[in-house]
Each structure stands twice: as structure tokens, then as C-alpha cells.
VEXFI-787186 format. One record per residue (C-alpha): residue number from 1; residue in one letter; chain; x, y, z. Coordinates in nm, 4 decimals. Example, Ala and Ser with C-alpha at 12.3 -4.5 7.8 and 13.67 -1.06 7.14 Angstrom:
2
   resi   resn   chain         xx         yy         zz
      1      a       A     1.2300    -0.4500     0.7800
      2      s       A     1.3670    -0.1060     0.7140
***
This chain:
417
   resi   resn   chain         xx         yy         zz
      1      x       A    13.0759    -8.5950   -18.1484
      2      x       A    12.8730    -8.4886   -18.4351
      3      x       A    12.7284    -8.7574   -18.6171
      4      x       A    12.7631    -8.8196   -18.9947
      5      x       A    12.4385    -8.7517   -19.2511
      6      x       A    12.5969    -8.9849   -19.4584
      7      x       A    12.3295    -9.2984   -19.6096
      8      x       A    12.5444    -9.5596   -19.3867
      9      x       A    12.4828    -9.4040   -19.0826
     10      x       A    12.2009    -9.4383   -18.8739
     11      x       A    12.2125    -9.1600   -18.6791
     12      x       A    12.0519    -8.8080   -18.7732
     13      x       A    12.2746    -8.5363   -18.8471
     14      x       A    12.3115    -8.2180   -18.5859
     15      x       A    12.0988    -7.9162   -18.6889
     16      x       A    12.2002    -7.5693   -18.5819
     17      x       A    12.0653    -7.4276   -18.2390
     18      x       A    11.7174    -7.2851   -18.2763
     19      x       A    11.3746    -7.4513   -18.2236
     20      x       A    11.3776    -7.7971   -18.2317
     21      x       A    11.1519    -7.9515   -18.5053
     22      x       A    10.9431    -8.2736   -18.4314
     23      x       A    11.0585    -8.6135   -18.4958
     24      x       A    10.7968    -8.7054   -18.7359
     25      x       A    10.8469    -8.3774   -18.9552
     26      x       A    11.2246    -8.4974   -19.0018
     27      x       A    11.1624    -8.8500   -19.0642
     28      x       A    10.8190    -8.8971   -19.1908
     29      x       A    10.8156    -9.2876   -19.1891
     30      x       A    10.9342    -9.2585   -18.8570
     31      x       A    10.7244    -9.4678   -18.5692
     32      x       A    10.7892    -9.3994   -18.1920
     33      x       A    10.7045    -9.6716   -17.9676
     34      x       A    10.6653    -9.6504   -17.6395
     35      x       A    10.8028    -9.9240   -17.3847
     36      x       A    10.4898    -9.8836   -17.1102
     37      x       A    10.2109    -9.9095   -17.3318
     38      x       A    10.0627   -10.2378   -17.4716
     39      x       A    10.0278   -10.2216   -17.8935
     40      x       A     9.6956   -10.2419   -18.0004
     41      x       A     9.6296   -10.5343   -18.2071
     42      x       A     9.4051   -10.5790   -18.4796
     43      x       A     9.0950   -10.7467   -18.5339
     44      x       A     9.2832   -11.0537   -18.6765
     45      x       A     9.4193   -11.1514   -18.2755
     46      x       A     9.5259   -11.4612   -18.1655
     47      x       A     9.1627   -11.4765   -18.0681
     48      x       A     8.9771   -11.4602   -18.3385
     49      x       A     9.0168   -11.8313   -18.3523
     50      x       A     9.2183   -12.1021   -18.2121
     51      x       A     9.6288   -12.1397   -18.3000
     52      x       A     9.8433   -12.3872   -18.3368
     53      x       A    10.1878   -12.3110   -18.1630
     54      x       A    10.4786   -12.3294   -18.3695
     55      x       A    10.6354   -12.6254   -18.4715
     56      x       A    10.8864   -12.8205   -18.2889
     57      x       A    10.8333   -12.8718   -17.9173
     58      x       A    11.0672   -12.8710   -17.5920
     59      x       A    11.0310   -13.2362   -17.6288
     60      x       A    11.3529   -13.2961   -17.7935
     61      x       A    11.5392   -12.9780   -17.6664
     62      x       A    11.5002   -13.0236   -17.2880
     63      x       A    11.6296   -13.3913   -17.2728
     64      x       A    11.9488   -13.2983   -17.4990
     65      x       A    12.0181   -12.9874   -17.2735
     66      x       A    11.9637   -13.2408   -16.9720
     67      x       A    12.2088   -13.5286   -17.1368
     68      x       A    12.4756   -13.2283   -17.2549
     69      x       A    12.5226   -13.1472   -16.8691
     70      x       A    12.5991   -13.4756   -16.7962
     71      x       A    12.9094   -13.4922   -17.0523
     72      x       A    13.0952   -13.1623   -16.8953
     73      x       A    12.8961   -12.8213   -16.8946
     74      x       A    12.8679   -12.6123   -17.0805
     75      x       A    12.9757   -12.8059   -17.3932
     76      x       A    13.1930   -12.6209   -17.6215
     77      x       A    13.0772   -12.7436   -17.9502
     78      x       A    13.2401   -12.6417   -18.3295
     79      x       A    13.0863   -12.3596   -18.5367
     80      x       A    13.2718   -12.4979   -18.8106
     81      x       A    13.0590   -12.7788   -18.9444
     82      x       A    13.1964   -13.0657   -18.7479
     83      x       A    12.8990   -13.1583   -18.6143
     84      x       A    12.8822   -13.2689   -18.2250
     85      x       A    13.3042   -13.1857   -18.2181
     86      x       A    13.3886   -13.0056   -17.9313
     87      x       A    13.6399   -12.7316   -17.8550
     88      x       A    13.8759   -12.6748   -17.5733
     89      x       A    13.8103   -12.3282   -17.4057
     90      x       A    13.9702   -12.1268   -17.1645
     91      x       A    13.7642   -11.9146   -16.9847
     92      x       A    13.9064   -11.5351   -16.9144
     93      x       A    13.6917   -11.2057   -16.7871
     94      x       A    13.7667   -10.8606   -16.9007
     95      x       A    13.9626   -10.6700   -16.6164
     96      x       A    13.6639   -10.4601   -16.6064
     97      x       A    13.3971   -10.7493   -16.5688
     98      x       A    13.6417   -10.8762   -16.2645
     99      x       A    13.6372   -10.5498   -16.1201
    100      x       A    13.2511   -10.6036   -16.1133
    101      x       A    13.2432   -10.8788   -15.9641
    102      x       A    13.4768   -10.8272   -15.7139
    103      x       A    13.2916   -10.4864   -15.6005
    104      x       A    12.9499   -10.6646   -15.5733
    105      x       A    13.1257   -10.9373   -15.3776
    106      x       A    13.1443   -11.2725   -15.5778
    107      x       A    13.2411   -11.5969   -15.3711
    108      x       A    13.4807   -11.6594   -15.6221
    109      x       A    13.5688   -11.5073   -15.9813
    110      x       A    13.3382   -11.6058   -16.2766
    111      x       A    13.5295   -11.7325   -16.5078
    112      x       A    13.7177   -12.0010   -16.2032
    113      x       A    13.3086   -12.0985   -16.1608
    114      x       A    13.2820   -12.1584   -16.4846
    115      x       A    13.5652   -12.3630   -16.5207
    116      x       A    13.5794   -12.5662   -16.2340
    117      x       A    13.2330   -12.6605   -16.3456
    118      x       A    13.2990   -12.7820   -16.6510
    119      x       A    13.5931   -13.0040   -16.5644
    120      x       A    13.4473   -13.1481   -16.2410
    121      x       A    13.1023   -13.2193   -16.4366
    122      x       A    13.2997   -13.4366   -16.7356
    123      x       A    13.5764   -13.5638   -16.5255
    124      x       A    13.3609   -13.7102   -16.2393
    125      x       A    12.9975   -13.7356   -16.3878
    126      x       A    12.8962   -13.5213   -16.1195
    127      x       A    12.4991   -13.5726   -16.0819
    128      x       A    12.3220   -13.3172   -16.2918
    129      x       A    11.9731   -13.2876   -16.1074
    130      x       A    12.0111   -12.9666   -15.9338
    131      x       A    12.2010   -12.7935   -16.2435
    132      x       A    11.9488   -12.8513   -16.4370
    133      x       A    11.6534   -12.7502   -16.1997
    134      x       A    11.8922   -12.4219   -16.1887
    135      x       A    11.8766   -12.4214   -16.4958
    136      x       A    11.4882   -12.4466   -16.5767
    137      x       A    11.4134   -12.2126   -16.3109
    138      x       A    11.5558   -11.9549   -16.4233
    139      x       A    11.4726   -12.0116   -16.8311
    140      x       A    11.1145   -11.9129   -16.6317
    141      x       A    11.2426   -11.5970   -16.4979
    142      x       A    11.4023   -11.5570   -16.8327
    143      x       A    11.0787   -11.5608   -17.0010
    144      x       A    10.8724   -11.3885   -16.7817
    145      x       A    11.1626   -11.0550   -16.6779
    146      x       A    11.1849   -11.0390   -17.0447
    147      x       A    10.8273   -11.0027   -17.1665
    148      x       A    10.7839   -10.7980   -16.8063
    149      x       A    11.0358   -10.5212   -16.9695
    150      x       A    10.8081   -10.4859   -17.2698
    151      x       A    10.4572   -10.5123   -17.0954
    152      x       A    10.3818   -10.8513   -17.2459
    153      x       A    10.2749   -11.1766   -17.1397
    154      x       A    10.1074   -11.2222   -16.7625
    155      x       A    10.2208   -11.2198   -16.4574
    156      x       A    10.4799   -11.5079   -16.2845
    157      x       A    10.2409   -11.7693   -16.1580
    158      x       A    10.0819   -11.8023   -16.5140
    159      x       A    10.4420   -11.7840   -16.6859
    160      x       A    10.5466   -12.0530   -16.4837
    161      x       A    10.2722   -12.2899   -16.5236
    162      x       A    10.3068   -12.2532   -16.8972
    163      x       A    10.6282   -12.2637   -16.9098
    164      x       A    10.7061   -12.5802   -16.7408
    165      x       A    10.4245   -12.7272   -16.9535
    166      x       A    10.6276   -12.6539   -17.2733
    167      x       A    10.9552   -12.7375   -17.1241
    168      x       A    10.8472   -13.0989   -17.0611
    169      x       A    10.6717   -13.1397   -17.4002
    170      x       A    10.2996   -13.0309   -17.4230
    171      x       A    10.1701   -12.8701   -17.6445
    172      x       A    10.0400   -12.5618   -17.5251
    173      x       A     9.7533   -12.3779   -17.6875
    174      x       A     9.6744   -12.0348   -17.6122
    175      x       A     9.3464   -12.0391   -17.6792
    176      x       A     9.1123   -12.1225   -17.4167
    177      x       A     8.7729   -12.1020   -17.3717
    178      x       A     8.6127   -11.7805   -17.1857
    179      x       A     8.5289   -11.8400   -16.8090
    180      x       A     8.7286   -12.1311   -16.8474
    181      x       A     8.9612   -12.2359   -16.5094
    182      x       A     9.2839   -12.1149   -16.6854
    183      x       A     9.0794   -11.8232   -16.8660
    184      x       A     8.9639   -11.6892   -16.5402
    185      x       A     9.3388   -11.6997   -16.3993
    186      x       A     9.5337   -11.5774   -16.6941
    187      x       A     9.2299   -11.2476   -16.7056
    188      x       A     9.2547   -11.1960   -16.3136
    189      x       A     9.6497   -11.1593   -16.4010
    190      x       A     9.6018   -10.8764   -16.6473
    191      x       A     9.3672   -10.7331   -16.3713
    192      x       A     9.6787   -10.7158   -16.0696
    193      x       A     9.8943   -10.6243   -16.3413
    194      x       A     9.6435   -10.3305   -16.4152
    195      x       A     9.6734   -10.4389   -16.7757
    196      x       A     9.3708   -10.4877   -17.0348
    197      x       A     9.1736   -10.7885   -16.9408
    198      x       A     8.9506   -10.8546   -17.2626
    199      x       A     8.9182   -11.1729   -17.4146
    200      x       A     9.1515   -11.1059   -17.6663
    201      x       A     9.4165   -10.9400   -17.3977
    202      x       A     9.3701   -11.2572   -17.1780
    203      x       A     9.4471   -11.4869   -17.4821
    204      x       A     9.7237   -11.2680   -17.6440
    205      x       A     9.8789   -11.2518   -17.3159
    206      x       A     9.9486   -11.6425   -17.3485
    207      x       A    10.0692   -11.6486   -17.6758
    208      x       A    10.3154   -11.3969   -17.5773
    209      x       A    10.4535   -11.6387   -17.3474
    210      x       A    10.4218   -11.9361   -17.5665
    211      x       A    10.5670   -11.7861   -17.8297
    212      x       A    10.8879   -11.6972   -17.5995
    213      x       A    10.9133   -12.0227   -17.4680
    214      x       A    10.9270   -12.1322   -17.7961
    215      x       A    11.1477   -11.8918   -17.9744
    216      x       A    11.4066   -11.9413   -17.6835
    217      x       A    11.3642   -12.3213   -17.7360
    218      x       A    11.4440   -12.3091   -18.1133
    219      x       A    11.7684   -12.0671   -17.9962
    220      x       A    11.8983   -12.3338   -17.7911
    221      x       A    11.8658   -12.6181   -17.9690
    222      x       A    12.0213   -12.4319   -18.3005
    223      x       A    12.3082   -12.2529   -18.1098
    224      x       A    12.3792   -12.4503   -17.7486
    225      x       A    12.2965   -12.8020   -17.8941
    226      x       A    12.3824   -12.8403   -18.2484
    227      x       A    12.6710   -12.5762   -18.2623
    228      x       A    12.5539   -12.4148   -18.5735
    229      x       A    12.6404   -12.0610   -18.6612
    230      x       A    12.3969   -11.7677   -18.6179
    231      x       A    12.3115   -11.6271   -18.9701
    232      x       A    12.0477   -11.3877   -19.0677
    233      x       A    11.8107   -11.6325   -19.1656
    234      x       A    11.8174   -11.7797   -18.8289
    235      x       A    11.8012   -11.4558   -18.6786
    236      x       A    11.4510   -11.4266   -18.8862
    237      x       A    11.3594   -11.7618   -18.8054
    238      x       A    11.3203   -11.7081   -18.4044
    239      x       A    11.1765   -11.3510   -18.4725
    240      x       A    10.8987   -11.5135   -18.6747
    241      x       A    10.8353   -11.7854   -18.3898
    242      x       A    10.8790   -11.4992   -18.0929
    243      x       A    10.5782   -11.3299   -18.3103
    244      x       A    10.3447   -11.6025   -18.3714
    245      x       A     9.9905   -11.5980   -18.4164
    246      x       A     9.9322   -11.2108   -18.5002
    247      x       A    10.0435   -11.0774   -18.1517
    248      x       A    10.2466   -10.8146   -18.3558
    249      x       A    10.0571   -10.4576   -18.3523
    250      x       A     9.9066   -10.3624   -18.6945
    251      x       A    10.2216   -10.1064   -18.7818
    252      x       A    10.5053   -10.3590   -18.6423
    253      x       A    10.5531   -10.5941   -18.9693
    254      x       A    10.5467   -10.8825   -19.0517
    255      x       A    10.7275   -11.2146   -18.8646
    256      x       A    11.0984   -11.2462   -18.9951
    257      x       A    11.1453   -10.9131   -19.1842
    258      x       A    11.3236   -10.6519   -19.1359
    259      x       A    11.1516   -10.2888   -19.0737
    260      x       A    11.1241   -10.0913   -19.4113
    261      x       A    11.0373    -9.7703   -19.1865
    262      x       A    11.1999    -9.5113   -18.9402
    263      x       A    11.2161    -9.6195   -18.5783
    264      x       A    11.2006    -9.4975   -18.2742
    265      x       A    11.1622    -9.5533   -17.8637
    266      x       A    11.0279    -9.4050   -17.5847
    267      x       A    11.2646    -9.5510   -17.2799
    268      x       A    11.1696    -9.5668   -16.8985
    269      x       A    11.0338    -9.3100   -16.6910
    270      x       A    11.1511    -9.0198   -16.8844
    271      x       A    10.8990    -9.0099   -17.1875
    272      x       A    11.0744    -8.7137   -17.3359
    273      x       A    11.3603    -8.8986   -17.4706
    274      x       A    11.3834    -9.1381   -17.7438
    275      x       A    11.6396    -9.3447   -17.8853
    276      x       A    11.6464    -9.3117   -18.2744
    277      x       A    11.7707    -9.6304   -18.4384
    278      x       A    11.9381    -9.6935   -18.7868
    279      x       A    11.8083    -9.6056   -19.0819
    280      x       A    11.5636    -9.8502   -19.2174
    281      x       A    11.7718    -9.7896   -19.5548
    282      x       A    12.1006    -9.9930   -19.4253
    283      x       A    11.9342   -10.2164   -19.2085
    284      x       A    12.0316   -10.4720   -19.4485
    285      x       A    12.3758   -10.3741   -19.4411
    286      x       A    12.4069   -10.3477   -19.0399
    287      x       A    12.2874   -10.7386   -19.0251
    288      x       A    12.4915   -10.8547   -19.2530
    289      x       A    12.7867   -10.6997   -19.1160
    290      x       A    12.6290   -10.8021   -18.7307
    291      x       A    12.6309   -11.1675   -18.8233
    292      x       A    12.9738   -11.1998   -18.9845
    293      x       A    13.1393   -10.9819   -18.6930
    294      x       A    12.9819   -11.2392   -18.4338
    295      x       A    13.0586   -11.5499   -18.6422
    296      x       A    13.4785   -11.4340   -18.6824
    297      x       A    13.4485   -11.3836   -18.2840
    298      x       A    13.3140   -11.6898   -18.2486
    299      x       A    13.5744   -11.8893   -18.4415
    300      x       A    13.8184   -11.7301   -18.3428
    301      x       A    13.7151   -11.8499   -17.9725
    302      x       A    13.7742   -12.1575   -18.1375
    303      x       A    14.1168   -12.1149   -18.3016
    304      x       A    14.2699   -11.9209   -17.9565
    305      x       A    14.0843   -12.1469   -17.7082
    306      x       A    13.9828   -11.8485   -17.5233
    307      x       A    13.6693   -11.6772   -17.4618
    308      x       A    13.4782   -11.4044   -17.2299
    309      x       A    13.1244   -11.5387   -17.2513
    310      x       A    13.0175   -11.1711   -17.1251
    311      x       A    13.1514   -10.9305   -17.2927
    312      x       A    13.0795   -11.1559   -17.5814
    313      x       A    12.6958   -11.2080   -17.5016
    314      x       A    12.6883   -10.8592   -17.4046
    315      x       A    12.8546   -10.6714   -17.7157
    316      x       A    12.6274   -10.8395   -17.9553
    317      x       A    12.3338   -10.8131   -17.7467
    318      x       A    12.3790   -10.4121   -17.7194
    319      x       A    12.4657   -10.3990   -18.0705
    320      x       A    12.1363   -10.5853   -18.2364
    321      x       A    11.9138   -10.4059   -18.0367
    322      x       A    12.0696   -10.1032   -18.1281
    323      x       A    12.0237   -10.1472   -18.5000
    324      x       A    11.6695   -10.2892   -18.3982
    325      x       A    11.6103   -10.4864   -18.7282
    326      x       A    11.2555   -10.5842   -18.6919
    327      x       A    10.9189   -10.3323   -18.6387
    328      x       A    10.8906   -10.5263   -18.2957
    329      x       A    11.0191   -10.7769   -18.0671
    330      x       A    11.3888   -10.6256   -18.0803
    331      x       A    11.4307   -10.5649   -17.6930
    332      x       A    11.3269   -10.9913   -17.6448
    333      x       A    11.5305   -11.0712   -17.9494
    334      x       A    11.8352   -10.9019   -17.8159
    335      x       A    11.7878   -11.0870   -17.4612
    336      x       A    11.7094   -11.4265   -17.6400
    337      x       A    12.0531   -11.4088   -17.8222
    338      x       A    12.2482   -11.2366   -17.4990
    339      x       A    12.1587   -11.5635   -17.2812
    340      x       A    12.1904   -11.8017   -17.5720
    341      x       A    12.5579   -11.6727   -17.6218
    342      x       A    12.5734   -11.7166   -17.2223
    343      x       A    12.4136   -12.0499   -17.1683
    344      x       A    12.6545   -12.1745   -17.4539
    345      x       A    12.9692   -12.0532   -17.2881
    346      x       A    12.8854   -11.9615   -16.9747
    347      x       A    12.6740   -12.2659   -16.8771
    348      x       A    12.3788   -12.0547   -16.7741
    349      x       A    12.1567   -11.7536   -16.8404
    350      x       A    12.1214   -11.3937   -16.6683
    351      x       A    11.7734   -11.3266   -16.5710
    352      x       A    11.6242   -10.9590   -16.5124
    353      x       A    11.3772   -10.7348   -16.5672
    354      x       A    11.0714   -10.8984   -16.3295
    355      x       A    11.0318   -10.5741   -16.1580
    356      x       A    10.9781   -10.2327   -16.1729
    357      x       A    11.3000   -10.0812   -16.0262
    358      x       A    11.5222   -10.3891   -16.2552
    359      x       A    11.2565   -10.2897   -16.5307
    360      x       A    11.3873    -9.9039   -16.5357
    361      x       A    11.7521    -9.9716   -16.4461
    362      x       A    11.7546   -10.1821   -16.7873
    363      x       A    11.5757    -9.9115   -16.9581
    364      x       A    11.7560    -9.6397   -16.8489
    365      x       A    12.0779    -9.7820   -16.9708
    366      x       A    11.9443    -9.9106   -17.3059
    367      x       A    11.8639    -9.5877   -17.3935
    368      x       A    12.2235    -9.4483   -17.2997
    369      x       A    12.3657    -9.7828   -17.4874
    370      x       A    12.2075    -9.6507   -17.7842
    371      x       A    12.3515    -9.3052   -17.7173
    372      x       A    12.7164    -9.4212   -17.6879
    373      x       A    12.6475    -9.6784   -17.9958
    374      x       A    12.5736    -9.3843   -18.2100
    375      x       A    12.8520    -9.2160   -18.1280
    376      x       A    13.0910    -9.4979   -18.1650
    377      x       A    12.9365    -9.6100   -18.4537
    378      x       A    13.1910    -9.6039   -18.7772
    379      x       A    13.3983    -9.3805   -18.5917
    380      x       A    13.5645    -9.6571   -18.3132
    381      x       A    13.7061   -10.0229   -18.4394
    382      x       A    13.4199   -10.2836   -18.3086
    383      x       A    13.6980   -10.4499   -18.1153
    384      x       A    13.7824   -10.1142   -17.9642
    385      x       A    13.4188   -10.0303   -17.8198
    386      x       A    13.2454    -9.9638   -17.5136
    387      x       A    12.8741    -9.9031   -17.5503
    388      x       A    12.7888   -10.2504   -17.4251
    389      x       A    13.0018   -10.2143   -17.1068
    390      x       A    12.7420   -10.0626   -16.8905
    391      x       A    12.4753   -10.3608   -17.0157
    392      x       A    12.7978   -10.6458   -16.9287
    393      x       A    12.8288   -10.4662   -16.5726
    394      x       A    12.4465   -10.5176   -16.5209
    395      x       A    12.4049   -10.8446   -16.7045
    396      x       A    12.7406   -11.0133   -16.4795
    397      x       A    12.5566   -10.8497   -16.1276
    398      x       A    12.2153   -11.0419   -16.2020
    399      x       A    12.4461   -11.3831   -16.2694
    400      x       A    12.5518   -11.3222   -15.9335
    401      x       A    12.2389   -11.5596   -15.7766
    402      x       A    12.3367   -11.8339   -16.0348
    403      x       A    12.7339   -11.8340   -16.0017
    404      x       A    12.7148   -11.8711   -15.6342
    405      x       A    12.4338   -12.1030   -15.6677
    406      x       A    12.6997   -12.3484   -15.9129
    407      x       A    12.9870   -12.2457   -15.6782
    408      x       A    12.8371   -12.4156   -15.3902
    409      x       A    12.7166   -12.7274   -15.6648
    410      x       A    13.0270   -12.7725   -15.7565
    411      x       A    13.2157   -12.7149   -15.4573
    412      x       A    13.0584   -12.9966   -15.2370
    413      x       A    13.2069   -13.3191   -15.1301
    414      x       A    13.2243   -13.5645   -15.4563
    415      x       A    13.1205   -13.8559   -15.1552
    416      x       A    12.7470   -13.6520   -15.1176
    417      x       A    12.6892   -13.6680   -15.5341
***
């Protein structure tokens, strides 16, 4: 399909056969990034001096998740500004979704997991323990697959340790003092991850976790916990915690804005192609649209009493990182809001990314996501699309772990709880 040169689109127009002419000479503000490759950061680094991490701990957010599960999980709170009202919800998978599951071999179907969780948790009070150590395990893998994707933050041991730190209250600094215990750890990390081990690397490399951590904490507590709606301003508001303390490269932006510039991205092993994304020109435009789109879906969840947490997660997911609002930190921002739309409806999170093969597999298919999204882009309904169907497939098959493991929670004799 040839794509439209019109302002509102964010795809380039087709020019006629004959040599191809360099990115940068047709879009002069444009910036390629490439996925492998660290950014270098400036002289102002986390470094420079010590930083306080942003405001608003896991204190409060971990023991509200923890006393949610114990009223029925996942709770189905309002949108609509009756705060702490819950909403009846019946979950239902897209044929295709069940036709993934079913070919990768699910103990039972998703949505019947999801379900029978739910009622059996509420109805009976079902001890909560091991859902919940699920459930912090793999916000860990969470963190550390998605900074793993983008070459950020340090390897799992170090991810973890922080991590559970945060998630029980601390305040974590990522500042620490050179040849320090934890210094010497977090540097011989960048060293088996054959990443730069300065001091500045070694203390970037925490904030980049911290800052996740954090971020993904403010998500839940906003979304999950207090049922409010996910606006643009939010949307800025986790960006600007996810990029704390100057870890952004010197040409990404600033925290919380949108890009003003051309974009583009170097995906996976093949370094010849690049996904373009829109035009920094309707950005604007795109986001506002993005947010009302996933706040009528949302609602409307509400008003029909059904929902597929999936395709759901997974649409909106593929479509933000598609328009890829912000200089950096659009790949993490995308994941953050995929598994906060999960954990709200779904009860938990799909982790990936924490290796090299998952690493490319995700890649690979983000960059043909962005493909089919510019192609479907104001030429197919939004209710009518498929670009994110390839990301749902691959999000639902890493779930598989986590399903099985509330399948078997669930399933066991009410006598043992």
C-alpha cells in the first residue's frame, strides 16, 4: 500500500525506483538510534554527584497490591471516578489468542485461569502468599528483560537485589561510592555483560534500574490501585520518573516531553533496516487520539462487562511505541503500560526479553509491528486492526509460566490453604 505524504501521516511517502537517497538527506531532523548500542551521556551523569530517587516509594504500593489480592484478584476497579467501586467483568480471549494457547499447550484456557482466580480468591479468602511472591518475582524479570532489550541497567543478580530493596520500601540511591562492596559488583556486571564499566557506566547502570522500579511503581499504583484513567499527563509523568537523574543521552530530550524531531530505529540483528516513526509534527495529535481511544475501550469494558486483557494490553502497547512520543525510553514505556493493562485485568504481568534469542524475537517483530502499523494507519478502523497481533501471540506464550503457575494455585484443595 502506498502511504499518504499527507501532514497527518507519519509515514514517508514512496519515491519512484532509482537510487535510494539517505535517511538524513530526506528528513534532516531525523535521529536513528540504534537498539545494541548504549547512548552516550553527557558530562552532567547521574554521577557527577549524588541523586535523590524520585518521590514516592514502594512503601505504600506493595502493601495495597498485597491487601487487593486478598479481596478477589485482579480487582476490577471504575475508570469513572467512583473511587475504590468495582466492576463486574467477564473475561473472553480473541479466537486467535485461544488458538495460541491451545497450540503452545496451555493446561487450561486463559481467560477460565483468570476467572476461576478471581472468584475463588474473593469467595474463599484463599491465602495470598504465593500469588504475591508470583507476583514480585516476576515484576523483577519485568524490570530487568525490559531494560535487557534496550542495553540498560545490569545484569539479574544486581536487578534483583535492587529491586526487592525498593519493593519493600528503601530508599535506594544509585550513587555509591567507587570500590565500594556494591560498586565493585554492579562494575564487574557491566564487565560479563561486556558493557562499559566506568564510574559513571557503573552508577548510570543503577539508576536505570531504579528509575524502572520506580516508574512501574507509580503505573501501578495510578492504574491497578486507584482505578484512574490514563491521560497524557500521566503518560508524561512515568516517562519523566523512567528518565530520572540525566540517564537520557544528550540528543534524547527532556523527561515528560514529547520529541520535537524526526525519529528513527535500528532493530535486531539486521542493522540495515529501520523503522521510521510519526512525524514529530502530529505527535501531539497521535497522543491525544491514543489516550481517548484507550480510555472509550476501557469504559466500555465497564458498560459490557467484558474484556480481553490481551489484545487490549497488546493493541495499545504496539500502538504507543509505534508513534514513539518521547526522544527515548519508548520501547520500556510501551512494556510498562502493556503489563500495567495486564496486571489490572489479567491479574499478572508477561515478562520477556532477558536473553538474547527472546531479545531478537521481540525486536524482530517490533520492527514488522511498525511496518504493518504504517500501513494500517488511517487507512483500517482501529477496531478493525491487526498490527499488534503478532506482539499478543508472543506476549500470551511468555504468560504461559505464570498461568500454569496460578492454575495449579488455584486449583489445589481449599483444606491445604
Amino acid at each position: 500500500m502506498e502511504q499518504s505524504s499527507s501532514e497527518f501521516s507519519g509515514s514517508p511517502s514512496k519515491k519512484a525506483k532509482g537510487k535510494r537517497q539517505s535517511l538524513t538527506n530526506i528528513f534532516p531532523e531525523l535521529r536513528i538510534h540504534t537498539s545494541p548500542t548504549r547512548q552516550p551521556h553527557s558530562t552532567s551523569s547521574p554521577s557527577a554527584s549524588p541523586t535523590k530517587s524520585p518521590t514516592k516509594s514502594l512503601a505504600k504500593t506493595i502493601p495495597k497490591l498485597k491487601a487487593s489480592m486478598r479481596k478477589g484478584w485482579p480487582r476490577w476497579l471504575s475508570i469513572r471516578g467512583n473511587s475504590g467501586e468495582e466492576v463486574d467483568l467477564t473475561i473472553r480471549i480473541a479466537d486467535y489468542l485461544r488458538e495460541e494457547a491451545n497450540n503452545n499447550d496451555f493446561s487450561e484456557d486463559p481467560a477460565t485461569i483468570i476467572q476461576t482466580v478471581k472468584n475463588k480468591s474473593g469467595r474463599f479468602g484463599k491465602e495470598t502468599a504465593a500469588l504475591w511472591a508470583k507476583i514480585e518475582d516476576n515484576l523483577v524479570e519485568l524490570v530487568y528483560g525490559s531494560n535487557y532489550i534496550e542495553t540498560l541497567g545490569s545484569d539479574f543478580d544486581i536487578t534483583e537485589k535492587l529491586c526487592r530493596r525498593i519493593f519493600r520500601g528503601e530508599e535506594v540511591k544509585a550513587y555509591v561510592e567507587a570500590r565500594s562492596a556494591e560498586y565493585e559488583a554492579a562494575r564487574a556486571a557491566l564487565l560479563a555483560l561486556k558493557r562499559p564499566s566506568t564510574f559513571d557506566d557503573v552508577v548510570r547502570s543503577r539508576q536505570e534500574v531504579i528509575n524502572h522500579a520506580h516508574a512501574l511503581n507509580y503505573a501501578i499504583d495510578h492504574v491497578v490501585l486507584d482505578g484512574q484513567q490514563i491521560t497524557e499527563n500521566f503518560l508524561k509523568e512515568v516517562h519523566r520518573k523512567l528518565c530520572f537523574g540525566g540517564v537520557l543521552g544528550e540528543d534524547a530530550g527532556s523527561p515528560g516531553d514529547y520529541r520535537t524531531w524526526e525519529i528513527a530505529a535500528r532493530h535486531g540483528k539486521d542493522m540495515r533496516s529501520k523503522s521510521i516513526f510519526i512525524r514529530a509534527s502530529v505527535v501531539e495529535d497521535y497522543m491525544k487520539a491514543f489516550v481517548e481511544d484507550l480510555t472509550n475501550d476501557m469504559i466500555l469494558a465497564e458498560e459490557s462487562k467484558t474484556v480481553d486483557p490481551f489484545d487490549m494490553a497488546n493493541r495499545y502497547c504496539h500502538r504507543l511505541v509505534c508513534i514513539h512520543p518521547f526522544g527515548d525510553g519508548n520501547g520500556r514505556m510501551c512494556r510498562i503500560l502493556l503489563n500495567v493493562l495486564l496486571l489490572k485485568y489479567a491479574g499478572h504481568v508477561s515478562t520477556f526479553g532477558g536473553s538474547d534469542n527472546e531479545r531478537e524475537e521481540y525486536l524482530d517483530l517490533a520492527r514488522r509491528g511498525n511496518k504493518k502499523f504504517h500501513e494500517e494507519d488511517m487507512e483500517v478502523a482501529e477496531e478493525e486492526k491487526r498490527g499488534h497481533r503478532e506482539l499478543a501471540r508472543f506476549t500470551l506464550r511468555k504468560c504461559k509460566g505464570t498461568l500454569e503457575h496460578l492454575w495449579a494455585w488455584v486449583s489445589k484443595d481449599e483444606t491445604k490453604q
